[in-house]
N, C-alpha and C positions, 0 to 999 in steps of 0.2 A: 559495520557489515563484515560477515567472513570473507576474507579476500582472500585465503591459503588457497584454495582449489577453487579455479572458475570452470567448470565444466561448459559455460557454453563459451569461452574466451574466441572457440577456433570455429562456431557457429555461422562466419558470415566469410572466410578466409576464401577467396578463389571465385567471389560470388561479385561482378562488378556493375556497381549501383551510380551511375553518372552525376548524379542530382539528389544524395541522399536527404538534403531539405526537401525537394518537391516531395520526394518519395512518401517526406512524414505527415506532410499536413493531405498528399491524398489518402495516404493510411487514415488519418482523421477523420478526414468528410464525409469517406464511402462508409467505414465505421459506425460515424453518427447516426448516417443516412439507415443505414440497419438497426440501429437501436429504435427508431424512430418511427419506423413501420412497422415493427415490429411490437410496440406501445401502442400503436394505433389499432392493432388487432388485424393487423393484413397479413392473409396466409404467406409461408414461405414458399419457396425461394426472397427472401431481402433483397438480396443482389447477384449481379451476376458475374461475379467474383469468384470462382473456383476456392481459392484459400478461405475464403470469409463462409462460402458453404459448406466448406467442409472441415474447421477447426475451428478452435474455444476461442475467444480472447476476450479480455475485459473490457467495457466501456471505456468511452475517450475520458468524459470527466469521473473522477472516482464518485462522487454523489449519486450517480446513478447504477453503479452495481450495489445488488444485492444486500451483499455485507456492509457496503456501508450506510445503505438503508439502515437496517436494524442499528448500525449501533447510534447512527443518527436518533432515530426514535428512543434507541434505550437512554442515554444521556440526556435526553432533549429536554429537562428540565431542571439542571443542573449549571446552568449559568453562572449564579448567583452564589456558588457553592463550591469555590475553584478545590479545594481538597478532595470533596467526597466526587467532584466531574471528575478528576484524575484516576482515582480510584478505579470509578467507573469504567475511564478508557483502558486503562491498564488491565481491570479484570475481562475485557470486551475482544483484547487481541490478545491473550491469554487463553480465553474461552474461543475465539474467533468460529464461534457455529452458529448461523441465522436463530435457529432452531431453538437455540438456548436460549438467546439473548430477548427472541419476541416472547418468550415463554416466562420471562419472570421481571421483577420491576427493581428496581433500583435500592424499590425499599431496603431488599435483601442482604446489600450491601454491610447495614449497621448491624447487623447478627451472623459474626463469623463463623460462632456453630451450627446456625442454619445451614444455613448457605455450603458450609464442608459437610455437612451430612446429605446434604442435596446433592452435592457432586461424588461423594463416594459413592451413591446409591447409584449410579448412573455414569457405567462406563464411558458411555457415545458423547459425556458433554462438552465435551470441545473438539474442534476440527484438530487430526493430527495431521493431513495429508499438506494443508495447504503452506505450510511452514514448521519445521522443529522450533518448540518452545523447550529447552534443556532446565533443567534445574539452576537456579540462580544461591546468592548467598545474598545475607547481610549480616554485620557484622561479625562473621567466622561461621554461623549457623547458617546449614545448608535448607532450601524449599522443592519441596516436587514442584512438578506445575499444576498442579490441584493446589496446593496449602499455599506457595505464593496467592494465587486467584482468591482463595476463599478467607486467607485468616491474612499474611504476611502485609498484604496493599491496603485492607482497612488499619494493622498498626503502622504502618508508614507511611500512611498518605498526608502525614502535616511537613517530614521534613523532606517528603518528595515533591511536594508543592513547593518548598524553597528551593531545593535544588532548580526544579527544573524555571521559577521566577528568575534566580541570578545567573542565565544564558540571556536575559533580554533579550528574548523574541527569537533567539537562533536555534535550531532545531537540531543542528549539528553537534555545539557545544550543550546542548540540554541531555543530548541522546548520551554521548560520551563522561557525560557528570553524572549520568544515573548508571552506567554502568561499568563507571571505578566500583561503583560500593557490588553490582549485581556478578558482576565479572562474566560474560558470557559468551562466548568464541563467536556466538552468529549474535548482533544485537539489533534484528531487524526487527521483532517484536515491539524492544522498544524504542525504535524507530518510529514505529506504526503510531503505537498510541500516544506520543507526542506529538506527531503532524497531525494528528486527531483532535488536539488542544485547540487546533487553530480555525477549527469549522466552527468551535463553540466560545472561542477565547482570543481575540485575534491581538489582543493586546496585553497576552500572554508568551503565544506563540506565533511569529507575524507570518502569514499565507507568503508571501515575497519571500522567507527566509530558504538562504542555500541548503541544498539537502547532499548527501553522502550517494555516493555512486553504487549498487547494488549488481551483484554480478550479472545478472542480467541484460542489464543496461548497456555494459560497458564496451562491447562491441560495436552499437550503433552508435553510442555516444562519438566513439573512437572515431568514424568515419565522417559525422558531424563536426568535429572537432578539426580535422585535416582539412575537411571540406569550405568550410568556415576562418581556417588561420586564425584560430582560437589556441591561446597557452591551455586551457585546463577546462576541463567539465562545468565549471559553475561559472565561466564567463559564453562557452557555449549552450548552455542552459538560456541564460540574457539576452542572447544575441537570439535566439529561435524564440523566445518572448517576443520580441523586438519585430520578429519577423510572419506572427502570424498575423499581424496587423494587414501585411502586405497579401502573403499565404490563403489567411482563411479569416478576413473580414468579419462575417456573419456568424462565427463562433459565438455560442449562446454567451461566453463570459473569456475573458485574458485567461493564460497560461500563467501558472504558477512553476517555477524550480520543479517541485514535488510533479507537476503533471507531464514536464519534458522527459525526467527520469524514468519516471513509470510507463510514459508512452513508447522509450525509444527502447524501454525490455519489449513491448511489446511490436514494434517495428520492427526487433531483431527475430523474435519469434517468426513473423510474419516472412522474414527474408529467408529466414532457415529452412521453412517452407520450400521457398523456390530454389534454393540452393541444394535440397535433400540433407541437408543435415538432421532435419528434425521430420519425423513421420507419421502420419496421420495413421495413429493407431492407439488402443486404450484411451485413457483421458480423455486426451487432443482431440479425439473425436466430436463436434460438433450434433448433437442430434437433437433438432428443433420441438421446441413445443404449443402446442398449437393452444 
């Protein structure tokens, strides 16, 4: 992860949160609870939450937004085939656009000049908004993020499969071994699609494995972490596993490392809200669809 500039480091400063565990599993519940009625087909209002009516936020568990729908389905028959699944996940947060990924099949994968003539033809095919994907290298030769996606990851996908096999299951050290060779100041990309491995591969890349702090996060972690008398993020990670048992029983399924991370950027979000650091404006805009 790029940790040079955390722009929301000072997000949560001044803003006093008594009980930042309670705070995160009712973040959760009321969360759910709107995902839920909202699946059911019951009009809005979801809840009567002011923040939740009125800005973005991702699902509690990552399976259920969107994107990772599609790239669920796009991969989803790729078990069997751990090179050409990598590939796949690789070209998937690469690409990271619904739109794309429901629109073409996996086959496309083994015809690199297809597939680059597919995406040259076609400005809009990958989301730029929702993360920078920079230009990477391998061995001294530099890739746009078009030519990695479309040529570069079908010829590397044998010895990016070893790379990422000799992290035994840790997501951290896989993340970090693929991007000595990539070299690339933000390496949340591929971050993404190795914890990706592990919906499809778990005995590749283990779901329980520690994950890397993203700047997001690290404000709420921080308070977690004080709150807790915890030394470091990935033992407070464990202890908030440990503790939704207590928390939030009824959770359709345990917390994974990867969903405390990604929840407490989004708890931090949520807090920024009430703090006025962050404004319901552009994006952030929540605007329901019926």
């Amino acid at each position: 992860m790029n940790k040079t500039h955390n722009p929301y480091a000072k997000a949560l400063d001044g803003l006093e949160i008594p009980d930042p565990v309670t705070s995160f599993f009712d973040f959760c519940i009321e969360r759910e609870k709107v995902r839920k009625k909202r699946d059911r087909g019951l009009p809005p209002p979801w809840t009567d939450d002011p923040i939740f009516r009125k800005a973005r936020f991702l699902n509690v568990f990552r399976e259920d937004d969107r994107g990772s729908k599609s790239i669920l389905r796009f991969a989803k028959n790729l078990n069997k085939d751990l090179e050409t699944l990598i590939q796949a996940l690789f070209f998937a947060r690469w690409c990271n656009k619904q739109e794309t990924l429901d629109d073409i099949s996996t086959n496309i994968l083994s015809n690199p000049k297809k597939l680059r003539d597919l995406i040259h033809s076609n400005e809009s095919w990958c989301n730029t908004t929702a993360y920078p994907v920079e230009r990477i290298y391998w061995k001294e030769k530099e890739y746009s993020r078009a030519d990695a996606a479309a040529i570069l990851f079908f010829k590397i996908k044998e010895p990016l499969a070893k790379m990422i096999q000799h992290a035994d299951g840790n997501i951290i050290e896989a993340t970090n071994s693929v991007n000595n060779k990539f070299m690339m100041s933000n390496d949340f990309p591929i971050f993404m699609a190795i914890t990706d491995i592990a919906w499809f591969r778990p005995d590749i890349i283990r779901p329980e494995s520690p994950v890397p702090t993203g700047i997001g996060a690290v404000a709420y972690l921080d308070r977690l972490q004080e709150y807790l008398g915890m030394d470091n993020h990935k033992l407070t990670c464990e202890k908030m596993i440990e503790l939704q048992k207590e928390h939030w029983p009824e959770a359709k399924r345990e917390f994974h490392p990867i969903d405390i991370e990604y929840l407490s950027c989004e708890c931090r979000k949520y807090h920024s809200y009430l703090n006025k650091t962050k404004l319901f404006e552009g994006k952030n805009i929540f605007t329901p669809k019926i």
